[in-house]
Each structure stands twice: as C-alpha cells, then as structure tokens.
N, C-alpha and C positions, 0 to 999 in steps of 0.2 A: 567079861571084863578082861582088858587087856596089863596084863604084868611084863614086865622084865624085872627078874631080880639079882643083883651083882653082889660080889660077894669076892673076896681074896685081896679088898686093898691091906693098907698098913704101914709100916714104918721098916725103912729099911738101910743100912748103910750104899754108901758110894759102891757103885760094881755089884751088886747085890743083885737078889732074883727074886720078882713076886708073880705071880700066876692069877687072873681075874677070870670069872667066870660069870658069866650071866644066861640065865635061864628064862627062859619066855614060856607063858602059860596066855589063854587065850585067844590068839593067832595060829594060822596055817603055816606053818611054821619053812616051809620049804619055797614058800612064792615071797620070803622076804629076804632082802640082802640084811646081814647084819656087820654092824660095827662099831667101834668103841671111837669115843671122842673125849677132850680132855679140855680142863678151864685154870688157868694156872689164876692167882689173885690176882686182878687188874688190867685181867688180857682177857682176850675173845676166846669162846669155847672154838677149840680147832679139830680136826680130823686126825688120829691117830691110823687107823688103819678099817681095813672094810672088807670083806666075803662075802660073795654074789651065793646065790641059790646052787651055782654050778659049780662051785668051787677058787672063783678067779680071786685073784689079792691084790689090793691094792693097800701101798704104807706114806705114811708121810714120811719125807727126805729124813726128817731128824729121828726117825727110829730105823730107818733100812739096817739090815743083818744085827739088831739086837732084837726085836720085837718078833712074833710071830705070832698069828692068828689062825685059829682053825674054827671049823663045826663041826658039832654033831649032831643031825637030823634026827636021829632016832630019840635023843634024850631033849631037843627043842634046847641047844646047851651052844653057847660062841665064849670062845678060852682065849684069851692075852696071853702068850707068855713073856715076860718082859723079863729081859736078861740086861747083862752087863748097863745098871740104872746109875743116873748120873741127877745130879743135885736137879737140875734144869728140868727134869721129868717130874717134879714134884706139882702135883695137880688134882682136883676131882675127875677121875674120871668116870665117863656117860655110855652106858649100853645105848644101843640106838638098833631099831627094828625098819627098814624101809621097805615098803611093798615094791618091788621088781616093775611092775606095770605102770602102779600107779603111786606115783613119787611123791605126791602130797601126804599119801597116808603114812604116818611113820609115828614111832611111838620112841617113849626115852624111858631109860630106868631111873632111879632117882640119885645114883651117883656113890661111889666109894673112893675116898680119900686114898690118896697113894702120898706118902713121903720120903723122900730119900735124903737122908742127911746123916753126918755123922755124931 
C-alpha cells in the first residue's frame, strides 16, 4: 500500500518560514520524481516545485529563490523549505509521487494546510 505522508504545515506570519516534509512508504522510492503541489480556495491545484530521481529542480515562477526543495533517498523523505512566506502562499499543500517512466502512475498525499497571515 502506497503512503505519502506530509507533515510541517501550520500558521505562520508574513516573511516567516515553515519547512514540509513528506515521507513515502510503499514505493521504490528512487524511480519516482517527487513534488509538492498546492490548492489555494477557489483556484486550481498548481505545481509548486518538483525533484527528478537525479536530483534536477524545477520551481514555479511565484516561489523562485524563496522555496527550496530537496530529497532524501535513504530515508524515502522530499523537504519544502519555504522561506520569506507571503499571505498569497496560503494553500493546502499536496505531496505528489510520479513514476519517472511511467507518468500515469503517481500517487498524492493527503495534504497539509499552510497559512500565512498576520
């Protein structure tokens, strides 16, 4: 059975830092790209940022040099860190697990509230 489990949203002021973390258990954890995606109220879930199995990054325009994303193969672990946060970043955000190969297969976690507000 396939998990991802996220875990680090919460509440946060303007400029602020929260750190999200999602652990995948079930999957080969290396033949998947992982990445974090986010659903603001009223709007389409969008792509936050993404990690290939080999390390490449890709971010969306409205987080470039505050967001950073990493992995860790050994612990099956993909880390957000999300700095200098602004009201507009307030969103559920979605682990997401994509097979490298084969794109259909992909798996989602079940989501952790992020809000930034004062």
């Amino acid at each position: 059975q396939v998990q991802l489990v996220e875990s680090g949203g919460g509440l946060v002021q303007p400029g602020g830092s929260l750190r999200l973390s999602c652990t995948a258990s079930g999957i080969i954890f290396t033949v998947y790209a992982m990445g974090w995606y986010r659903q603001a109220p009223g709007k389409q879930r969008e792509l936050v940022s993404v990690i290939t199995n080999n390390g490449n990054t890709r971010y969306a325009d409205s987080v470039k040099g505050r967001f950073a994303i990493s992995r860790d193969n050994a612990r099956n672990t993909v880390v957000l860190q999300m700095n200098s946060l602004k009201p507009e970043d307030t969103a559920v955000y979605y682990c997401n697990a994509r097979h490298q190969l084969v794109s259909q297969t992909n798996y989602w976690g079940q989501g952790t509230q992020v809000t930034v507000s004062s």
